[in-house]
Structure formats: structure tokens, C-alpha cells
N, C-alpha and C positions, 0 to 999 in steps of 0.2 A: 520402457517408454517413460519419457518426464513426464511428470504433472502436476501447475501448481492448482489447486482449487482454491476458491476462494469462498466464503461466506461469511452472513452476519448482515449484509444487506438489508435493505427496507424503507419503510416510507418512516421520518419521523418529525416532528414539530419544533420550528425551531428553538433553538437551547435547551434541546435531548440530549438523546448519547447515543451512539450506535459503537460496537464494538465488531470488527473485521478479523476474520482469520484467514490464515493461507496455509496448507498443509501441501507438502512436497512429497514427492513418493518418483520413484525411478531412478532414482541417486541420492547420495548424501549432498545434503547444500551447508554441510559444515564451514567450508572456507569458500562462501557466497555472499556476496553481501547480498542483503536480502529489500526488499521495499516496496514501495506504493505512488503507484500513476494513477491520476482520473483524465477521464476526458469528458467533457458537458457537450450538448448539441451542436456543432455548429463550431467545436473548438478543437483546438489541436489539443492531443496527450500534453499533459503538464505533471512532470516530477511532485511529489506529496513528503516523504518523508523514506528513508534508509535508516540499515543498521547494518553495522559490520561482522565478520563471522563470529565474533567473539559479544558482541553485543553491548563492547564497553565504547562505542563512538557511532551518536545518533547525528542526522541533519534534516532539519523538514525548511518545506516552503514558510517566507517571512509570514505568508499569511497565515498559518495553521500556526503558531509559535504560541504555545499556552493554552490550546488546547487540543491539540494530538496526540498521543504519543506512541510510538513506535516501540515493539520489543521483539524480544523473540526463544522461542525456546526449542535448544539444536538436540535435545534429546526425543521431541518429537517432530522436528523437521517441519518447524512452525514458527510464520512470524504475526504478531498480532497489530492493528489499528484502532489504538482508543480515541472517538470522536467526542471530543465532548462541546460544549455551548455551539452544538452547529447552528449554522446558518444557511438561508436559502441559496446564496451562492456555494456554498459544498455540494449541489447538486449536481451528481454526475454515476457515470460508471468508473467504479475501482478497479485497477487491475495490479494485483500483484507481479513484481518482478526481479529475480535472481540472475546477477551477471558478476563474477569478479570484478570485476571493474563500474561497479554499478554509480559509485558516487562520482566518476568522471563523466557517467553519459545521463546524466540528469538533465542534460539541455538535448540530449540526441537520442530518443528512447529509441528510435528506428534499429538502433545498434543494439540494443540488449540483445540477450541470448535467451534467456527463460520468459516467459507470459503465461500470466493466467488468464481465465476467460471474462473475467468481469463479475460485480457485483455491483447491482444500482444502487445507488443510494439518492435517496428522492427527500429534500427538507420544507418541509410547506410553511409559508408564513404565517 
């Protein structure tokens, strides 16, 4: 059975850090691109940031540009999310997500293959 879990979640102030993980178990997600969806109250799922199997080709949302960053480490079947100077609008649920084709459905998450279950992330003024 897949599973991606996700943690690292929590309440933090803004221009913190919160640091996210996602650990895969049920398969190898070697040649997965790997990545991150939030979605806030009241909004559709929005694409956050990917990384490819190899982990030499990243792409995040304009607005997270300097301070996210996306990695990943395929010897434990793990991709990570560094938040840094958040802001109250990053307030949402993260959800981890593995698809081959992950950087084409960045505008259509409905289509991914893999999901994890969320992890809040709550940034207070």
C-alpha cells in the first residue's frame, strides 16, 4: 500500500521557518517527481513547489520564490519543504504529492496519482 505522510506542520509567526517532510513507503518513488500542494479555506488546491527524480530540476510557485525550497532525499524516500520569512497568506494545509508527470499537472492536481494527507500549516500576524 502507498503512503506519502507528511509532517513538520504547525502554528508559526510570521517570518519563521517551518520545515515539512514527506516520507514514501509502498514503493520506490525514485523516478517520481516529487512535490507540494496547499490549499487555504475556501480555495482550490494550488501547486507550491516540485522536484524531479534526480533532484537536479526544481520549480515553485512565483510567490514562494526565495523563500521555499524544495529537496529531496531518494535514499530515504523523502522529499522535504523549507518555509522560510512566512507569511500569513501561506496559511493553509500541505499536501504532499508524487506523480511522473508531476510538473505537467501543476495547474490540474485532480490528476496526480499519489497524495498525502495534509499537514496544517497555520502563520499568525
Amino acid at each position: 500500500q502507498v503512503q506519502l505522510a507528511e509532517s513538520g506542520g504547525g502554528l508559526v509567526q510570521a517570518g519563521g521557518s517551518l520545515r515539512l517532510s514527506c516520507a514514501a513507503s509502498g514503493r520506490t518513488f525514485s523516478f517520481y517527481t516529487l512535490g507540494w500542494f496547499r490549499q487555504a479555506p475556501g480555495e482550490e488546491r494550488e501547486f507550491v513547489a516540485s522536484v524531479n527524480w534526480s533532484g537536479t530540476n526544481t520549480d515553485c510557485l512565483d510567490s514562494v520564490k526565495g523563500r521555499f525550497t524544495i529537496s529531496r532525499d531518494n535514499t530515504k524516500n523523502t522529499v522535504y519543504l523549507q518555509m522560510d520569512s512566512l507569511k500569513p497568506e501561506d496559511t493553509a494545509v500541505y499536501y504532499c504529492a508524487a506523480d511522473q508527470f508531476l510538473a505537467a499537472k501543476r495547474h490540474s492536481p485532480s490528476g496526480v496519482e499519489y497524495w498525502g494527507r495534509g499537514t496544517l500549516v497555520t502563520v499568525s500576524s
